[in-house]
C-alpha positions, 0 to 999 in steps of 0.5 A, a space after each residue: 492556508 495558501 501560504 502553508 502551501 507554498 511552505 508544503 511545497 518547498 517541503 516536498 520538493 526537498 522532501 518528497 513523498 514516498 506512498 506506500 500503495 498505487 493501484 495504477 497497474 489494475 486500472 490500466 488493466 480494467 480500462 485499457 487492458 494494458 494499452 498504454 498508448 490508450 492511457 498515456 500517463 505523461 498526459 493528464 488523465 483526471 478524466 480516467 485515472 487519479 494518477 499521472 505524471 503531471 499530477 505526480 511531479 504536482 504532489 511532489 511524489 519522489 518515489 511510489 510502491 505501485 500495487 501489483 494487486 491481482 483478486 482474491 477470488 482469482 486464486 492458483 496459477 491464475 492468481 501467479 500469471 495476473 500477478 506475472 501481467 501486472 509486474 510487467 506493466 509497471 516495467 513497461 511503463 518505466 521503459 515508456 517514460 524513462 525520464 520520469 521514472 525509475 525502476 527501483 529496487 534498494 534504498 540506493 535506487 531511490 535515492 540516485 532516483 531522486 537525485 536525477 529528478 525522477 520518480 522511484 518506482 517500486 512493487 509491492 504485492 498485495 496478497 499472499 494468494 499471488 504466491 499460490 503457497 509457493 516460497 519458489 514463487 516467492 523467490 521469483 517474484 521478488 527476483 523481479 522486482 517486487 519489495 514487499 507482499 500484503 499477506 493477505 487481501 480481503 480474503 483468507 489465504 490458506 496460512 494467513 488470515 485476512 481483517 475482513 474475512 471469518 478467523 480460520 488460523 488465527 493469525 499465521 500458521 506455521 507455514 504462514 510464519 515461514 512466508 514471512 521468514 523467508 521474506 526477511 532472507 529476501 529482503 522483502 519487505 512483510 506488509 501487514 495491510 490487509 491482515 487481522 490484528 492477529 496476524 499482524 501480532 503473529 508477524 511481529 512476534 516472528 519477524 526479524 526485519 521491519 514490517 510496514 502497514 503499506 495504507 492502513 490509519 489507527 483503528 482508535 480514530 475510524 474503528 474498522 478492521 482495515 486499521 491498526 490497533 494501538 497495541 500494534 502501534 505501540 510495538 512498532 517502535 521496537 521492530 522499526 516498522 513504518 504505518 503509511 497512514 491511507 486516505 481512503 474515506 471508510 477507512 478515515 471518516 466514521 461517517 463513511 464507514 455505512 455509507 460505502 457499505 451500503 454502495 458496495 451493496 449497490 454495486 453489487 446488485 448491479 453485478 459489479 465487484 465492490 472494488 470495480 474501477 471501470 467506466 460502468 461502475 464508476 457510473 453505478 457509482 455516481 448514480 448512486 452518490 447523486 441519490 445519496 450524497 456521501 460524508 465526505 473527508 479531507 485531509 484534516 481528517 488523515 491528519 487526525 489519524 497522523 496526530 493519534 499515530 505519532 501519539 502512539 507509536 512516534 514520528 520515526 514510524 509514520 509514512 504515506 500510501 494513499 491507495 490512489 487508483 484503488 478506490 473510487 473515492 478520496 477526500 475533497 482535498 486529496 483528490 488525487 495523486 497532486 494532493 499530497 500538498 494538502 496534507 502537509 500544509 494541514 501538518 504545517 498549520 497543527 505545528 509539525 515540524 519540517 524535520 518531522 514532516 522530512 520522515 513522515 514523506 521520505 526518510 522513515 520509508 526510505 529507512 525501513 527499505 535500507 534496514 530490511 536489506 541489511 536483514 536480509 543481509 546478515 540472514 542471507 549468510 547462514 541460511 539458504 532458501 526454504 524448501 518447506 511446503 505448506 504440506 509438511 508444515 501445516 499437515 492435519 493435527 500438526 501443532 
């Protein structure tokens, strides 16, 4: 495997990874409140964070989308100004090291982002609530940078439903499908993580540009609600969208899908949220993993999940969002943002090939951003922005 390796690294430094999801800003937030002299990212920070420069330029990462998440159980206004916070962090940190990283907002900008040795830095939305069932806010937040919205988090928004809360729509409401028409106008990319198989349906069927899974595996391999069914991966070759396999371990490992539940119950217990990054319940956690030792995966595990995915929807489909920073735990050998070797030697070795790997990591991703501005394009030219509400469209007994 050591000589997978070295191949896996001359791969990625021709090749790098784009990943699809980070959640940086929000530990910057939960830990430091911002302060970035605290965490200062050019250093290595493996004691707080799985993200740093070093470690970035170790896993070949050439371009990341960073998560400008903010909780579902934040909501309105709120919900807008933590969205409005976390944007400006991750501005404030290509100001901070220029060198190493590049805003970027087209598929130009990644590619000049590469050819300078710096690493693309990219926004994505993750929620549907960061809008406050706005399409203004929309507009706004895609004025600053963001290039893709998860319509949903954990939690239903007023006209989309989530994978892990009760059905309420059913998928998009007529509103909900105006979000996602208007994201095309914008060329913004609609991000189907998070959301139910129905509302991944919904957005299909209305979609006019290339959707993409920001970190979601195949459902067929770990059956959680998190995942991708095969009948949705299967349409993904016909709408030119991306899944971005994620590494994290209930989403990837059957064992593990129990086993988190019952941690998340813990935290819980101790009055911390399930998501909860801070030094507290980092402890909590560790306490509770030393008393029951987790089922661990590796990136043979991911790996399954990418064989199944290529079987279903073809390698033109496949990318990386390995949800760093976002969850307290990750695979043995993709520890971190420095692992993405791992998993393309684990590749190497089940007889994928350089070509194939070339999209997995950097042109199906860098791909699906170009054709969504080309969309983008072309609707820009006959239709100007929308000016419904979620009043008039999804009023009472309106069908």
């Amino acid at each position: 495997m050591t000589d997978r390796l070295a191949q896996a690294r001359d791969l990625l430094a021709a090749h790098p990874v784009v990943d699809g999801h980070n959640d940086l800003p929000w530990a910057l937030r939960e830990q430091v409140r911002y302060d970035l002299r605290r965490r200062d990212i050019a250093l290595d920070q493996r004691a707080h964070l799985h993200t740093d420069i070093p470690r970035l330029r170790a896993g070949g990462v050439g371009a990341q989308f960073w998560s400008v998440y903010v909780p579902s159980h934040l909501s309105g206004d709120t919900a807008v100004s933590a969205t409005l916070e976390q944007i400006d962090v991750v501005r404030r940190l290509a100001d901070r090291y220029p060198s190493d990283l590049r805003l970027a907002h087209t598929a130009e900008d990644m590619e000049a982002a590469r050819a300078e040795g710096r690493i693309a830095s990219l926004m994505g939305a993750e929620g549907g609530h960061s809008i406050n069932c706005s399409l203004a806010t929309l507009r706004a937040l895609y004025d600053l940078g963001v290039r893709y919205m998860t319509l949903t988090h954990n939690d239903n928004v007023p006209w989309a439903d989530s994978a892990t809360d009760e059905p309420r729509a059913h998928g998009l409401t007529r509103f909900g499908e105006e979000v996602v028409r208007e994201m095309n106008r914008l060329g913004m990319l609609v991000d189907l993580s998070h959301v139910s198989a129905d509302t991944m349906r919904d957005a299909l069927r209305v979609t006019d540009a290339p959707v993409v899974f920001s970190h979601s595996s195949s459902r067929a391999v770990c059956d959680h609600p998190r995942n991708i069914p095969d009948d949705v991966l299967e349409r993904l070759p016909a709408n030119g969208g991306v899944a971005m396999v994620t590494f994290v371990p209930k989403f990837v490992l059957p064992e593990a899908v129990a086993w988190t539940r019952a941690a998340e119950d813990n935290l819980r217990a101790h009055g911390l949220e399930p998501l909860a990054t801070t030094p507290e319940a980092l402890k909590v956690h560790q306490a509770y993993e030393e008393a029951n030792p987790r089922p661990v995966a590796t990136a043979a595990t991911v790996a399954d999940h990418l064989d199944h995915m290529r079987e279903v929807a073809g390698i033109d489909h496949l990318g990386i969002g390995g949800d760093f920073d976002g969850t307290p735990f990750t695979p043995a050998d993709l520890a971190d943002v420095a692992g993405y070797p791992h998993l393309i030697a684990e590749l190497l070795e089940r007889r994928w090939s350089e070509a194939d790997l070339a999209k997995l990591t950097w042109q199906n991703a860098v791909r699906v951003v170009r054709d969504a501005e080309a969309v983008a394009r072309d609707l820009r030219a006959h239709r100007g922005p929308s000016l419904a509400t979620i009043d008039e469209l999804d009023a009472p007994g309106d069908a």
